[in-house]
C-alpha positions as CSV (number, residue, x, y, z in Angstrom):
1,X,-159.3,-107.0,120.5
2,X,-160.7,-105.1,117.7
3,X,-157.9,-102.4,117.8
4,X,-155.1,-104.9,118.1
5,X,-155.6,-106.5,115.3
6,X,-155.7,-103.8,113.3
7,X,-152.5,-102.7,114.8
8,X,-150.8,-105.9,114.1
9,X,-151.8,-104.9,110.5
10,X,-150.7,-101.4,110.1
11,X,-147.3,-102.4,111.5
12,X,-147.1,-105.8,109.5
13,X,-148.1,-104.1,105.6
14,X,-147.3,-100.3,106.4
15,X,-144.4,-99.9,108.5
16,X,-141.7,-97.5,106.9
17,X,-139.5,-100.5,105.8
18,X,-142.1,-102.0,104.0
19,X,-143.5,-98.3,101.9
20,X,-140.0,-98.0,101.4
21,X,-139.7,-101.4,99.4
22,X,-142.5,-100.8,97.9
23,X,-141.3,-97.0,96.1
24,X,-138.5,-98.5,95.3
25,X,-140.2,-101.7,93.9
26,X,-142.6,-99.5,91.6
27,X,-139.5,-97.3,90.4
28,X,-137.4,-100.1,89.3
29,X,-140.2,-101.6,87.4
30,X,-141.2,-98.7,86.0
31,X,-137.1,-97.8,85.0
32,X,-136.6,-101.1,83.4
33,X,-140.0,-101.9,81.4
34,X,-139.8,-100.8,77.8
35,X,-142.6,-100.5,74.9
36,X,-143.2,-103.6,73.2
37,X,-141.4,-104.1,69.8
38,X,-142.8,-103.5,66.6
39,X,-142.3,-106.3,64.4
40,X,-142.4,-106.1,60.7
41,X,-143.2,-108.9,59.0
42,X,-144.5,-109.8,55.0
43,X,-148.4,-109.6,55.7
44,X,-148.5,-105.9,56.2
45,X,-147.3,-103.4,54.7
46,X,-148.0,-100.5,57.6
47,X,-147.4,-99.9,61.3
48,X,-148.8,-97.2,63.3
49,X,-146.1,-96.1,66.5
50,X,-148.8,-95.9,69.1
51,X,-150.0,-97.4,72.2
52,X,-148.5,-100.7,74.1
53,X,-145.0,-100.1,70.9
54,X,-144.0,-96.6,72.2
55,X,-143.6,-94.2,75.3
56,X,-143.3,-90.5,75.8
57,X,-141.6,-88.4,77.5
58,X,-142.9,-84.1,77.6
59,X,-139.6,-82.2,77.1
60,X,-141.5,-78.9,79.2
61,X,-138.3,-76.4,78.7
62,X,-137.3,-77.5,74.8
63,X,-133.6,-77.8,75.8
64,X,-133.3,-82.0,76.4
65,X,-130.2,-83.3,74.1
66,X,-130.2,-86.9,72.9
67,X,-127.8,-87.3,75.2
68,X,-130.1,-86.2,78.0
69,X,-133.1,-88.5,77.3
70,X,-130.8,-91.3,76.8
71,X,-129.2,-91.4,80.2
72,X,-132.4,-90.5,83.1
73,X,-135.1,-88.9,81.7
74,X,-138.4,-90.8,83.0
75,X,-140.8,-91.6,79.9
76,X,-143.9,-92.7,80.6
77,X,-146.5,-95.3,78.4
78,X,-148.8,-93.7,76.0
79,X,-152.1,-95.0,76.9
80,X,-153.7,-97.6,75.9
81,X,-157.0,-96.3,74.3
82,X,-158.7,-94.8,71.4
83,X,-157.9,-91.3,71.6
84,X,-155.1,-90.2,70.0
85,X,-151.6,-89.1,71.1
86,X,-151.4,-85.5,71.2
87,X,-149.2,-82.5,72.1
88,X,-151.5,-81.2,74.9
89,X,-149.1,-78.8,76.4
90,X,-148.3,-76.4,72.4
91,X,-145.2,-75.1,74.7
92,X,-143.3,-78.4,74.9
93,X,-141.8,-81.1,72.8
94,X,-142.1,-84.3,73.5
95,X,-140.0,-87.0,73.0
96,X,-141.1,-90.7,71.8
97,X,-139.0,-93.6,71.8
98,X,-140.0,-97.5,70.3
99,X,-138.4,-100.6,69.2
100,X,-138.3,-102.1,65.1
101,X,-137.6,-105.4,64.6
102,X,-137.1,-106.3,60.9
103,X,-138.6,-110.1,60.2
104,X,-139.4,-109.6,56.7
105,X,-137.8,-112.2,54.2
106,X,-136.0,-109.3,52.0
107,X,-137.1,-105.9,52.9
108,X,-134.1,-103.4,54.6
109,X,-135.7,-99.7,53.6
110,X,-138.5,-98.8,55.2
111,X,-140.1,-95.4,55.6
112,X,-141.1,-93.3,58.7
113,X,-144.4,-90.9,58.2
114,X,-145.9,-87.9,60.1
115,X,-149.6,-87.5,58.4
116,X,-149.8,-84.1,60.0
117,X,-148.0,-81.9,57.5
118,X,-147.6,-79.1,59.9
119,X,-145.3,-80.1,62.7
120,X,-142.8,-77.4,63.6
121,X,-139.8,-79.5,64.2
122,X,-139.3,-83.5,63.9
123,X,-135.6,-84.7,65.1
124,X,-135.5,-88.9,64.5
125,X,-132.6,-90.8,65.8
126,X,-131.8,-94.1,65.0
127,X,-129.2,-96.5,66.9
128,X,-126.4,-97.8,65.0
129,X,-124.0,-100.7,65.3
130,X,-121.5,-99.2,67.5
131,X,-124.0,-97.7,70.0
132,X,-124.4,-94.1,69.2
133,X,-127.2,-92.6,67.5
134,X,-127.7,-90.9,63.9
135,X,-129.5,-87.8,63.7
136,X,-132.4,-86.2,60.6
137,X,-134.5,-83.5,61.4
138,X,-136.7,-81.3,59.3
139,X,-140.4,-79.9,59.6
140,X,-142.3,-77.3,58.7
141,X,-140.0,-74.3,60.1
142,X,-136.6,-76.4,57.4
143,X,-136.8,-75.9,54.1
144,X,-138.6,-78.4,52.2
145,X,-135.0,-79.5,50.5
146,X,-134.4,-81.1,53.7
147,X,-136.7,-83.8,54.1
148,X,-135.8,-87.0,52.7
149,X,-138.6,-87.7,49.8
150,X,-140.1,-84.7,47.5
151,X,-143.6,-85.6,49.7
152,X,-145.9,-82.9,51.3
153,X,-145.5,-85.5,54.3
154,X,-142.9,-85.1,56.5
155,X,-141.4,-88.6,56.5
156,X,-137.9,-90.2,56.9
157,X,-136.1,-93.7,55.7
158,X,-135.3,-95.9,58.4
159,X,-133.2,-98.6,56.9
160,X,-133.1,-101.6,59.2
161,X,-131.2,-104.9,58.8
162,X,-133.0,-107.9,58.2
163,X,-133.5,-109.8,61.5
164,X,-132.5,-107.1,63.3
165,X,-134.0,-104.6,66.3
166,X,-133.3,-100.8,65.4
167,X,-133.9,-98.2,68.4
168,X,-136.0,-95.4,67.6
169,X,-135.9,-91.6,69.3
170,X,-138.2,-89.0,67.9
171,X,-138.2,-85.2,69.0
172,X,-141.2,-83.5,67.8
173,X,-142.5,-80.3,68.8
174,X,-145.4,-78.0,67.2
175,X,-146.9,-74.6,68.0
176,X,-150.3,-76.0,67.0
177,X,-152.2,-79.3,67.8
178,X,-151.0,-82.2,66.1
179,X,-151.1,-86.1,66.4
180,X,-148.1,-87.1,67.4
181,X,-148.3,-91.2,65.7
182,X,-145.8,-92.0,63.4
183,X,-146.3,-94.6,60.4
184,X,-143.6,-97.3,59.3
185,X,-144.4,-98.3,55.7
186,X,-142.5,-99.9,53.4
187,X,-141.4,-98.1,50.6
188,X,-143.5,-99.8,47.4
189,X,-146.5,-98.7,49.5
190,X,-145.8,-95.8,50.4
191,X,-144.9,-94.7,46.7
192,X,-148.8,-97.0,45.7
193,X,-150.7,-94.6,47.8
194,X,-149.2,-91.5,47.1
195,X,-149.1,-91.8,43.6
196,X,-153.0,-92.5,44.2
197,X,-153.1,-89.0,46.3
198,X,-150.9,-86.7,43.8
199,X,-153.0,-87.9,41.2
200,X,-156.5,-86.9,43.1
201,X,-154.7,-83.4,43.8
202,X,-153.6,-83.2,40.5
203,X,-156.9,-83.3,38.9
204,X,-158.2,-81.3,42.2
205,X,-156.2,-78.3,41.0
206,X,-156.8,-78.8,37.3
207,X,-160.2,-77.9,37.7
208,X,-158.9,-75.0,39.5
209,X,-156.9,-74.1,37.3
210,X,-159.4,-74.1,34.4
211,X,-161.6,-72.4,36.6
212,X,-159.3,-69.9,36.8
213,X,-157.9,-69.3,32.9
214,X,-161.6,-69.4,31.8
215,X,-162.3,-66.4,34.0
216,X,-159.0,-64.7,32.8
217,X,-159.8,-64.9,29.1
218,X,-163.6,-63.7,29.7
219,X,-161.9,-60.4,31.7
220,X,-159.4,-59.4,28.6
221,X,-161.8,-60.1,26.4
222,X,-165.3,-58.5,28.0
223,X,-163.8,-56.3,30.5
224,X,-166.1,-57.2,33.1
225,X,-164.7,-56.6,36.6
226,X,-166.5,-59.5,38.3
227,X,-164.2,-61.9,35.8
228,X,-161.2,-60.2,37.4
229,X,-162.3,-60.7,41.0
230,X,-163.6,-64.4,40.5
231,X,-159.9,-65.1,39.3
232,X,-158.9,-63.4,42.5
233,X,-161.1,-64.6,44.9
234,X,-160.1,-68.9,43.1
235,X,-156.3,-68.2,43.5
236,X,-157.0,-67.1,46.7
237,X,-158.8,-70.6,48.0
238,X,-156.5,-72.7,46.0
239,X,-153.6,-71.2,47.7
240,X,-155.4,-71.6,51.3
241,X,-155.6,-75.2,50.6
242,X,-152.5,-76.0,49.2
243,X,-151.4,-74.2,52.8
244,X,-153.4,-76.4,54.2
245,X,-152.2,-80.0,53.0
246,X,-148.6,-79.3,52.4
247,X,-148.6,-78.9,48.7
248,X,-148.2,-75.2,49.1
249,X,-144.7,-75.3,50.8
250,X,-143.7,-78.4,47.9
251,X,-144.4,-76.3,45.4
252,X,-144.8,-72.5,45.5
253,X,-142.3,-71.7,48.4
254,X,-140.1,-74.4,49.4
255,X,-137.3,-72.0,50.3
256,X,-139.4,-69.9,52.5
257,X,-140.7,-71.8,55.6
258,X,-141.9,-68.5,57.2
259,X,-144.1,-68.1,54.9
260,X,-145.9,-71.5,56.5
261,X,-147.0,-69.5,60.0
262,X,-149.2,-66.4,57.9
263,X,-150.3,-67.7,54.0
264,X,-152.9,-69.4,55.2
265,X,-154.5,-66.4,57.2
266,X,-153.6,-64.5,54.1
267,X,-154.8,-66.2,51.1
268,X,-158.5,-66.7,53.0
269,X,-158.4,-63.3,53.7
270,X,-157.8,-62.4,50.2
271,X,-160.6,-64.5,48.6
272,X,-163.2,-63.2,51.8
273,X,-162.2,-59.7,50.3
274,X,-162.8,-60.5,46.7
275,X,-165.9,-63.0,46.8
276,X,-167.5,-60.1,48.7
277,X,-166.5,-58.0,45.2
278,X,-167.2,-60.0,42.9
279,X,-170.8,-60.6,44.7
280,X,-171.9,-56.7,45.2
281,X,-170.3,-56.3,41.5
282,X,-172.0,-59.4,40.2
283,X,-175.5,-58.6,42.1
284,X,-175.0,-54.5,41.1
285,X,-175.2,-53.9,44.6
């Protein structure tokens, strides 16, 4: 009695028909759900691309056109937790896509932002009114002149119509490990906080800068080596950090993205070399 029940069961909820429905069940509503839309509104003035508002899809071979993810590629929903969304796999690019839905009173230009300086290559495409998709790209490994504000950011506009939903594809890809989370800001402030930023840098690099003349002027004028190899060792950590926020490749070599993949390992190397001068010359070792 026992056994026919549970034969009764097995042919009732898992005969072939039935697994077959539900495959094709679980693919259909995984083919037709999409990422909630963002909505921007007047009360805030930032939106972080993450979670439940975008999905992914990892790109393993680097070769997916627009065209390609458009059509059948399978993205899948970024989870829903606290850590963030990385590029796990450094040998693929991934691909995120996401609604905008502009329900502001006035506001048409917004701005698009990467807070990791140091991603490799960024491709956004945006939808336009007759179906087909506009294309930016620029990153670390494009010369800064390409980017769409002077910022050490990479960031993009994304003008959207008022009351309107904009579809959003971006194609990042990075050697290193990077959060992959854009920001939509709007454009007063975004210029607010990094006038704030460029300020802090500024007087950051002042000091540096002071540092570094005062040190000059004592080597001409006492002809003490240690001077020399102070002023060596402070160009050397100043460029390192500059490397290291984005300022370097604004400022110092904007034409030269190669430089971006081997000044950092140089300039540290350099001030290493001459703080240990400076210190045996210093100490009279």
């Amino acid at each position: 009695m026992y056994f026919n029940i549970i034969e009764i069961v097995y042919k009732k909820f898992f005969s072939p028909s039935m697994l077959v429905s539900i495959f094709l069940f679980s693919i259909c509503t995984h083919s037709f759900s999409k990422p909630a839309t963002i909505i921007l509104n007047d009360q805030k003035q930032e939106y972080f691309v993450v979670r439940k508002y975008a999905e992914y899809y990892e790109d393993k071979e680097k070769n997916k056109k627009i065209e390609d993810i458009i059509s059948n590629v399978p993205f899948e929903i970024i989870s829903d937790n606290k850590i963030d969304f990385t590029n796990k796999n450094i040998n693929s690019a991934y691909w995120l896509h996401f609604y905008v839905l502009n329900n502001t009173t006035d506001l048409t230009d917004f701005i698009i932002e990467m807070y990791d300086y140091d991603i490799n290559e960024i491709n956004i495409y945006t939808k336009t009114k007759n179906g087909t998709f506009s294309e930016r790209k620029s990153g670390l490994d494009l010369p800064f002149q390409t980017r769409d504000f002077e910022h050490k950011n990479i960031c993009f506009k994304l003008p959207i119509t008022l009351k309107d939903t904009t579809e959003v594809y971006m194609r990042l890809y990075s050697t290193t490990l990077n959060v992959f989370e854009p920001v939509i800001k709007t454009q007063e402030y975004f210029y607010a906080y990094s006038l704030k930023e460029y300020v802090l840098l500024g007087v950051f690099y002042g000091f540096m800068a002071l540092i570094i003349l005062y040190n000059f002027i004592s080597f001409l004028i006492l002809r003490i080596r240690y001077y020399i190899y102070y002023v060596i060792y402070t160009i050397g950590i100043s460029i390192y950090l500059m490397s290291k926020n984005g300022t370097g490749f604004q400022y110092l070599w904007p034409n030269n993205p190669n430089l971006n993949v081997h000044i950092d390992t140089l300039s540290i190397a350099v001030s290493i070399i001459f703080l240990s001068f400076f210190t045996m010359e210093f100490l009279q070792i």
